[in-house]
Backbone bond lengths (Angstrom), bond angles and torsions (degrees), N, CA, C in turn:
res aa  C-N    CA-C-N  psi(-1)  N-CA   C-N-CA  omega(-1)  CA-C   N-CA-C  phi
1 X - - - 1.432 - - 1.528 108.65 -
2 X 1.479 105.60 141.57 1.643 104.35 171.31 1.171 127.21 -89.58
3 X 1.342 115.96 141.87 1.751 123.52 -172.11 1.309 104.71 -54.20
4 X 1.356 125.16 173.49 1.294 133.57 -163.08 1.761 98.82 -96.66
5 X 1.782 116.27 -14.34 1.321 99.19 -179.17 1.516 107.71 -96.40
6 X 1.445 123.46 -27.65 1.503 131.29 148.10 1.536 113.95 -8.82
7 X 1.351 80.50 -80.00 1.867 98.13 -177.89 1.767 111.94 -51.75
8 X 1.193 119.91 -37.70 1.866 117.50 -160.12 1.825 96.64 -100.11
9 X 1.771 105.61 -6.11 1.291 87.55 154.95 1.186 127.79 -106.21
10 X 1.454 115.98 -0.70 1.624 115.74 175.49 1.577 105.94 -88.18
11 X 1.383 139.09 -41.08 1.351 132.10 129.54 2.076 129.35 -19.28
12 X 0.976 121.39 -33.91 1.461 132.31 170.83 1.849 100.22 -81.66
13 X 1.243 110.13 -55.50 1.562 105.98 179.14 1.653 100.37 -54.66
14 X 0.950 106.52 -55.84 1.606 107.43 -159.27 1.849 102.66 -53.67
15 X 1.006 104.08 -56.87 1.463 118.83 159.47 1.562 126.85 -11.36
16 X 1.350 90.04 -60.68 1.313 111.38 -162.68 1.811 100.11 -83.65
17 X 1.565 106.87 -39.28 1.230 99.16 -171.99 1.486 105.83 -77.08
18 X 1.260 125.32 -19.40 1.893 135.90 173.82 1.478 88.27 -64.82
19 X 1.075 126.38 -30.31 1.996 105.88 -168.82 1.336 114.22 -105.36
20 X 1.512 112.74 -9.33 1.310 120.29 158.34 1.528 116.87 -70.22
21 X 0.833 116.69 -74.42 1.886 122.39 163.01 1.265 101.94 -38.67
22 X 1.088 142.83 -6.38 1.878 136.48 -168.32 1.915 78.77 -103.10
23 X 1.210 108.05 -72.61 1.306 108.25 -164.30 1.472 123.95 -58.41
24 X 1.572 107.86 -33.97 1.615 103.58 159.08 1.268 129.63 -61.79
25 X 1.612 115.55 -22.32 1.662 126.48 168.92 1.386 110.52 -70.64
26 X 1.411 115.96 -31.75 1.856 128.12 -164.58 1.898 92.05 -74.62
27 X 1.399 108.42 -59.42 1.841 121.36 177.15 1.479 109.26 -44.55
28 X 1.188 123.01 -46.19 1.461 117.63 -171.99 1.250 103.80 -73.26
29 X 1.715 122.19 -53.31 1.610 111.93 -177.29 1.392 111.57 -72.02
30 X 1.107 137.73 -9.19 1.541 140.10 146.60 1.889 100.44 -35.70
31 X 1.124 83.88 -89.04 1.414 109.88 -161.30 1.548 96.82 -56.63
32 X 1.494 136.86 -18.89 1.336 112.82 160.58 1.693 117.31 -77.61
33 X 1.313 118.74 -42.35 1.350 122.72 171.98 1.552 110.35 -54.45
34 X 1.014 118.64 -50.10 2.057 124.68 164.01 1.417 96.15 -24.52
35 X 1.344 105.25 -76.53 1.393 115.19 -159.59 2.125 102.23 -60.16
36 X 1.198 119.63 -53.77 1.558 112.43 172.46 1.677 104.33 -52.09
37 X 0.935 102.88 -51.27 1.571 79.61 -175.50 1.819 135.60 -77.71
38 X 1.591 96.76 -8.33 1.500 107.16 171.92 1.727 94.84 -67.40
39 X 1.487 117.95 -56.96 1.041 121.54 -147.86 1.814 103.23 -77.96
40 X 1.419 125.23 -20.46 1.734 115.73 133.50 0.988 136.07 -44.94
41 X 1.286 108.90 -58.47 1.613 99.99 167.69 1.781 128.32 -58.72
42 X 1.175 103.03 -30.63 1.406 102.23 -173.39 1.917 114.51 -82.52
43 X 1.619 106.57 -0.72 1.283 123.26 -171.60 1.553 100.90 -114.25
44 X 0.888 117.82 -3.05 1.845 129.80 175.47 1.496 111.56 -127.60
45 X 2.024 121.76 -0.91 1.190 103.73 162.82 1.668 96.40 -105.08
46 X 1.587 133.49 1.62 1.079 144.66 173.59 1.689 101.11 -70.80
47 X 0.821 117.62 -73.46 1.557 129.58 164.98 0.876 127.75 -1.41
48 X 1.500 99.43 -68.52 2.094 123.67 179.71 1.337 92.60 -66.78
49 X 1.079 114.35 -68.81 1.558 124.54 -175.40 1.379 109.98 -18.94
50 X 1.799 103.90 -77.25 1.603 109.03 -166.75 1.649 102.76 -52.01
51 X 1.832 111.44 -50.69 1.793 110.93 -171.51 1.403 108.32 -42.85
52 X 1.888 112.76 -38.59 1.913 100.06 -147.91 1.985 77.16 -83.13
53 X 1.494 132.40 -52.69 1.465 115.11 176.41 1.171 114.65 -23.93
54 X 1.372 133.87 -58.32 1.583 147.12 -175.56 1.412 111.41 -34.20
55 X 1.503 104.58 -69.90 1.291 119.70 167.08 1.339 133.99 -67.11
56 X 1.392 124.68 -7.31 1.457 131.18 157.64 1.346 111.95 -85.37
57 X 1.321 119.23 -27.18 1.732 111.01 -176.00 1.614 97.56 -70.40
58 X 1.902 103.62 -57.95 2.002 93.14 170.04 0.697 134.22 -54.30
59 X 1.782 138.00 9.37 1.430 142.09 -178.21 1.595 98.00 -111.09
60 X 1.108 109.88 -34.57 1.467 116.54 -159.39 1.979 117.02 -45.82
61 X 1.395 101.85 -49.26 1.394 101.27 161.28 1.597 137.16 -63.71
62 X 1.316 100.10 -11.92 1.817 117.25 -163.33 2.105 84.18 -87.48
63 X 1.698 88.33 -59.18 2.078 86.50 -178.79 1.394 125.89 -58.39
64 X 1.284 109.98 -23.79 1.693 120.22 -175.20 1.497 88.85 -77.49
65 X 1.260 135.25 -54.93 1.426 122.10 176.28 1.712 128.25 -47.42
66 X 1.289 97.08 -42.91 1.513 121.87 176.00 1.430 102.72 -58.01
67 X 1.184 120.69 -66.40 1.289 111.35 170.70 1.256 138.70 -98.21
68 X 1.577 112.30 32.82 1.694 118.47 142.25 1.380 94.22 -84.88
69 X 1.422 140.38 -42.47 1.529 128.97 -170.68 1.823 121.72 -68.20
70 X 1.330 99.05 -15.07 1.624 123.54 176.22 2.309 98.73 -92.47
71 X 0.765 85.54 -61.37 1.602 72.60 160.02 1.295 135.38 -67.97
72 X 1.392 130.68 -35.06 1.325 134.19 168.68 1.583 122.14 -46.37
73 X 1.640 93.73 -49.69 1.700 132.25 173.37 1.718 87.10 -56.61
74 X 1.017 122.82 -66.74 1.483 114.09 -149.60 1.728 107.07 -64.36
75 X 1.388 106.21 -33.10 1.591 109.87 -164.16 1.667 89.75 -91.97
76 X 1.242 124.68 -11.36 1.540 104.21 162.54 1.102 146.41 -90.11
77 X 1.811 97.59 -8.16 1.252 128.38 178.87 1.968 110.87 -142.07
78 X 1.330 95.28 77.98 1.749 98.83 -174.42 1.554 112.25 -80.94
79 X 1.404 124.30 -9.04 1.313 116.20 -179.32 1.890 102.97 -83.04
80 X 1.301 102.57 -42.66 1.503 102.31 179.52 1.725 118.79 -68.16
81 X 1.400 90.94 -25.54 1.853 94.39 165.54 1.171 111.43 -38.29
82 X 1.228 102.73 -74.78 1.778 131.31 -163.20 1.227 109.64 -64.12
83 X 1.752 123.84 -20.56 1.326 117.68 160.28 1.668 120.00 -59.36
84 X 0.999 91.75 -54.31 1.588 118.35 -177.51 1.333 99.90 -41.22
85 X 1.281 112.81 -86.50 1.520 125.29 171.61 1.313 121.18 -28.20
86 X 1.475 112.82 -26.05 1.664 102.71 -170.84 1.301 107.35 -112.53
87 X 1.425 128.15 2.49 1.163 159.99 149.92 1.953 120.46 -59.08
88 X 1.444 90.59 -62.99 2.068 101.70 162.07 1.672 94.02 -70.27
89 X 0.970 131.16 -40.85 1.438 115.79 -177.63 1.660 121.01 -59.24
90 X 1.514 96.90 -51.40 1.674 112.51 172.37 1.540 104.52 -45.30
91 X 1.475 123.04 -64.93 1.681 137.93 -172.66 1.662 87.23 -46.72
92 X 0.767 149.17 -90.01 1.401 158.75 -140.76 1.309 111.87 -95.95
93 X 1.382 138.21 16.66 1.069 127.14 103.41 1.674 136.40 -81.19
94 X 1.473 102.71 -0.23 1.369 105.68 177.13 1.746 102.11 -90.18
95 X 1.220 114.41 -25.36 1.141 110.48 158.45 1.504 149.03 -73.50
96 X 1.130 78.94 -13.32 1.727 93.39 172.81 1.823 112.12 -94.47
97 X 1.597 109.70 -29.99 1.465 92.87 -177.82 1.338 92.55 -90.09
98 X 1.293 152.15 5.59 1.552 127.36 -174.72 1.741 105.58 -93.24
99 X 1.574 99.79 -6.20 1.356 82.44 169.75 1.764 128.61 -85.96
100 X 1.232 97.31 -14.91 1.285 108.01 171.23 1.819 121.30 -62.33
């Protein structure tokens, strides 16, 4: 007959090898869902991507106009430029130290 510590270690092996095979089954469906969900995300940050490109190429002529008419303005009127400018400068440095 086998001793009682015989026995609770061939029970502990067995154990151990059932939770090894549990955990190599648990890693793979990890690592398959990992992989579905990288490959969503990377097909929905493709997406945005191509739409917001889409919409910058159709804007692209409307802003190049905008800003020959923002330059024209500026070189005809350089004191109000420099207001402006030192004004967006003021805002955004007031924004930057209030977060501190």
């Amino acid at each position: 007959m086998a001793s009682f510590s015989t026995l609770s270690d061939i029970d502990l092996d067995r154990q151990v090898a059932a939770l090894t095979k549990e955990l190599a089954s648990l890693k793979r469906a990890v690592a398959r869902r990992g992989g579905a969900y990288y490959e969503d995300g990377r097909d929905a940050a493709f997406d945005t991507y191509s739409d917001l490109a889409g919409r910058l190429r159709d804007a692209m002529p409307a802003l190049r106009k905008q800003g020959r008419v923002i330059e024209r303005s500026a070189r005809d009127h350089p004191a109000a430029a420099a207001a402006v400018g030192l004004v967006v400068l003021g805002l955004v440095a007031s924004l930057l130290f209030s977060r501190r």
